[in-house]
N, C-alpha and C positions, 0 to 999 in steps of 0.2 A: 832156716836156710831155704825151704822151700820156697815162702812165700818171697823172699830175696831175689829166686830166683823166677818164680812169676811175676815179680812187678818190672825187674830187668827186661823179662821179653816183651812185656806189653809197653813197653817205653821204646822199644828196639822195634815193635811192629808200628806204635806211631811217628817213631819219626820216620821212620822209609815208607809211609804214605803220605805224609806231610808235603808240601808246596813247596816242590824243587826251585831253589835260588840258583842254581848254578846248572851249567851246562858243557860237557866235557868238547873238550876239540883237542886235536893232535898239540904237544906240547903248550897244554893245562887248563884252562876252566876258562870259561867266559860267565860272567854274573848276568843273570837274568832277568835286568829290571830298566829301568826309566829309561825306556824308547816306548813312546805313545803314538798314539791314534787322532788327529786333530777333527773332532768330531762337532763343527762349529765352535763353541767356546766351552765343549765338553773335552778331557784329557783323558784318553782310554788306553789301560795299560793294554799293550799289544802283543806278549810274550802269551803265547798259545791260545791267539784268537783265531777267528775265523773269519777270512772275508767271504762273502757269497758275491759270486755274481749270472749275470742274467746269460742263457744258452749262448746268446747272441750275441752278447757284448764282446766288441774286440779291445777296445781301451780304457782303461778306468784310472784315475790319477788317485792318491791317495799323499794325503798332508802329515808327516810325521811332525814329533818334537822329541829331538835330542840332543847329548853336546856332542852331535854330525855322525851321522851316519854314513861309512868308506867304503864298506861293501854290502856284496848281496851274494849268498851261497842257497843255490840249489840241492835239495836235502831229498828231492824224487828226481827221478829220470825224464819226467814227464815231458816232452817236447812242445806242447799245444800250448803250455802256458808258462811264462817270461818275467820277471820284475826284476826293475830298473830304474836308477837310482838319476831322475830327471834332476835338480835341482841342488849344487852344493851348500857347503857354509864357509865357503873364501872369497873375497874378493866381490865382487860385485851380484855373484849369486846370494850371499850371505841377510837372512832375515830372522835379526834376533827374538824368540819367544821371549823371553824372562831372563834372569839369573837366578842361581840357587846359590847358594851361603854353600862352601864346605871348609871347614877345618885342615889346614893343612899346615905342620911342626907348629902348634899353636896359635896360628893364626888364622883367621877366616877372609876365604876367598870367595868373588861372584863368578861363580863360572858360568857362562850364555848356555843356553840351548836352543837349538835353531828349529826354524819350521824347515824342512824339507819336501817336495812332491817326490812320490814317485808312482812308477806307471806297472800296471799289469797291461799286458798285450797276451789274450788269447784265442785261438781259433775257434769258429764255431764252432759249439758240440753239436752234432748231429743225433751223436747216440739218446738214448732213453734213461741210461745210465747218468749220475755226477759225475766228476769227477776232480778230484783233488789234486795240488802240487805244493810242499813244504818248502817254505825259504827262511833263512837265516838272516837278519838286517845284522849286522857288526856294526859297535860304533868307535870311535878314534880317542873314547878314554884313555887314560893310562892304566885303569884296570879296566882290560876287554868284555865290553859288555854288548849283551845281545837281546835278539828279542826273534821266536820262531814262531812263525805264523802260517797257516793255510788258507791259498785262496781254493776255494770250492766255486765250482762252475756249475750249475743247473743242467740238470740234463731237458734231450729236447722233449717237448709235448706233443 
C-alpha cells in the first residue's frame, strides 16, 4: 500500500509540472497551442515566449500564423508598452499560411490559418532596469485558444 501510495504522488507531482496545455480565463479554459511566431519560413510556437526588444525601439511588427487571431488581452498593467492586432483574416486583409486537416463527426476538414502582423509600440526605456509586459493573443476557434507571451524591453546603457 505504501509503495501505491508513493508511485501515486510521484505521478501527481509530475504532471502538475508538466507543460500546461491549457490556460484558465473567466468562464473556462483557452488551449494553449497553435498561434506561431512567423520566423522567415521557421514556425515558432509562441505560447510563453519571449520577445526582446532594443531600449529604443518604439515599433516592432511581428508576423503570426493562426486560424485568426480576435483579440489581445493585457495580463500587466504596464503602460509603456502596447500590442496590436494590425492586420486581419477577412476580406481583403486576409493571407492564407496553409490548411491543416481536422476531423470533424467523421469527416476531415482544411481549415486556413492565416499570417497576421501585429505591432508592439513602446516607449523608450530610459531606466537601467528591463522591463516586461504580458499579453494574451485569443484566436477565433471554436475551442478558444491562446497563446501568452512577454515582450521584454532592454534596459538603457
Amino acid at each position: 500500500m505504501k509503495k501505491l501510495i508513493t508511485v501515486l504522488l510521484a505521478l501527481g507531482a509530475m504532471l502538475s509540472t508538466s507543460c500546461k496545455d491549457d490556460v484558465d480565463f473567466e468562464g473556462g479554459v483557452y488551449l494553449a497551442h497553435d498561434v506561431f511566431l512567423l520566423d522567415g519560413d521557421e514556425l515558432i510556437l509562441l505560447h510563453e515566449h519571449t520577445i526582446d526588444i532594443d531600449s529604443k525601439q518604439r515599433d516592432v511588427d511581428l508576423q503570426i500564423v493562426s486560424e485568426g487571431a480576435v483579440k489581445i488581452e493585457k495580463l500587466d498593467q504596464s503602460p509603456e508598452i502596447t500590442l496590436t492586432i494590425l492586420t486581419g483574416f477577412t476580406g481583403n486583409d486576409a493571407v492564407i499560411y496553409d490548411y491543416i486537416p481536422i476531423k470533424v463527426d467523421g469527416e476531415t476538414r482544411n481549415i486556413p490559418r492565416y499570417v497576421q502582423t501585429l505591432r508592439i509600440i513602446a516607449e523608450t526605456n530610459g531606466q537601467k532596469q528591463a522591463r516586461d509586459c504580458r499579453f494574451r493573443i485569443i484566436t477565433q476557434n471554436p475551442m478558444p485558444e491562446c497563446a501568452d507571451i512577454t515582450i521584454r524591453q532592454a534596459g538603457a546603457k
